[in-house]
C-alpha positions, -999 to 999 in steps of 0.1 A, spaced: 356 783 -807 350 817 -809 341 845 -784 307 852 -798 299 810 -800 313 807 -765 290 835 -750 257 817 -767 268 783 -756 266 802 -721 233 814 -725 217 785 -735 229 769 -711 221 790 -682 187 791 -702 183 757 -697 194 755 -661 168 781 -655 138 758 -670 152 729 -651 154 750 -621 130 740 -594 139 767 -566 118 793 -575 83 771 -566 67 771 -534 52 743 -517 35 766 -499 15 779 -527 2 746 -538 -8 734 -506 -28 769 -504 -44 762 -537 -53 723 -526 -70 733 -495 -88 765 -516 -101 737 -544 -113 716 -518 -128 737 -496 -151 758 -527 -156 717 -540 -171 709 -509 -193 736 -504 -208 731 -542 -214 689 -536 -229 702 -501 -253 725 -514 -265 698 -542 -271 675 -516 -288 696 -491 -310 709 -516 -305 744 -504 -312 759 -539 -343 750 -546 -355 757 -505 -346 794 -514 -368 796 -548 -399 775 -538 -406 791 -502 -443 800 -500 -452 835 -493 -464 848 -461 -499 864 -464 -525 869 -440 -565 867 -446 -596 873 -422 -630 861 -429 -669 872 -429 -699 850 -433 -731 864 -446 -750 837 -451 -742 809 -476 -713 838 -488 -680 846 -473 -658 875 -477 -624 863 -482 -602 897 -475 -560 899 -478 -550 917 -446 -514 921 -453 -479 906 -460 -468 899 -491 -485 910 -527 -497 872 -548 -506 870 -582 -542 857 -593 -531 825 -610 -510 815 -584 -537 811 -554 -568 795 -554 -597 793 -529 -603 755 -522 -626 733 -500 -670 734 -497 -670 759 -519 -700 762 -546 -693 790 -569 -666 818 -569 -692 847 -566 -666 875 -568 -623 865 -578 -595 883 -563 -580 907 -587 -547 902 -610 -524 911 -582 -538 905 -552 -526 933 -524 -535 941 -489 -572 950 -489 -584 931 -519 -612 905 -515 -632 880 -531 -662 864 -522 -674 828 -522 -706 808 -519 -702 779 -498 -721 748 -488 -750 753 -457 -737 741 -425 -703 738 -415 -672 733 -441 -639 746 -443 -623 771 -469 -580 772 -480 -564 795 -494 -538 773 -515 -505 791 -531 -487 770 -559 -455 777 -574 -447 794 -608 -436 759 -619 -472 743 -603 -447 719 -583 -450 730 -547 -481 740 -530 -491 759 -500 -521 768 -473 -517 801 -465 -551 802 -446 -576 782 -430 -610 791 -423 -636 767 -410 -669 783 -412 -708 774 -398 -737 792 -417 -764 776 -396 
């Protein structure tokens, strides 16, 4: 055998003892990276099952409204919190006729008027979701035009 063969016969072999070579890997590492997949798979299954992502999307907004009768009409006004779009809220309950809608956007100060039923009824002011899934009374208002 010659020199040069005997010196590649080496390397190859020290190449292979190096691929067989278990030293170099840490248990330590793999135990880390068990305990890291586990941990990020159980927060994902938990918030699936908890639902938490759709809780954040859906919440209704908060918006507050005062009323005024004047006669067989009401005066529904926004007072503040947060700005609603038209199609997205709705005036429900012994209510005749819209006599006057909210605008597009409907911001602190707007109003709209109504014309309800004589006696004594009860108004809403009901928020529904982009999707027209979840729905919401933002405001109350029972009213007596006797």
């Amino acid at each position: 055998m010659t020199p040069g063969r005997r010196a590649q016969d080496t390397e190859i072999m020290k190449l292979k003892q190096l691929l067989n070579d278990d030293d170099a890997v840490s248990p330590v590492i793999g135990v880390i990276l068990m305990v890291a997949i586990t941990v990020i798979l159980a927060a994902v299954i938990a918030t699936f099952v908890l639902g938490l992502g759709e809780q954040v999307s859906d919440t209704a907004p908060q918006a507050s409204f005062s009323y005024t009768t004047s006669g067989g009409n009401i005066t529904v006004t926004h007072d503040g919190g947060a700005t609603l779009q038209n199609d997205s809220v709705s005036i429900k309950g012994d209510v005749e006729r819209l006599n006057t809608p909210f605008p597009t956007e409907i911001a602190a100060g707007d109003t709209a008027e109504v014309n309800v039923t004589s006696g004594e009824g009860t108004i809403r002011i009901i928020w529904t979701n982009d999707a027209g899934t979840d729905t919401a009374t933002l405001s109350k208002y029972d009213y007596d035009t006797s």
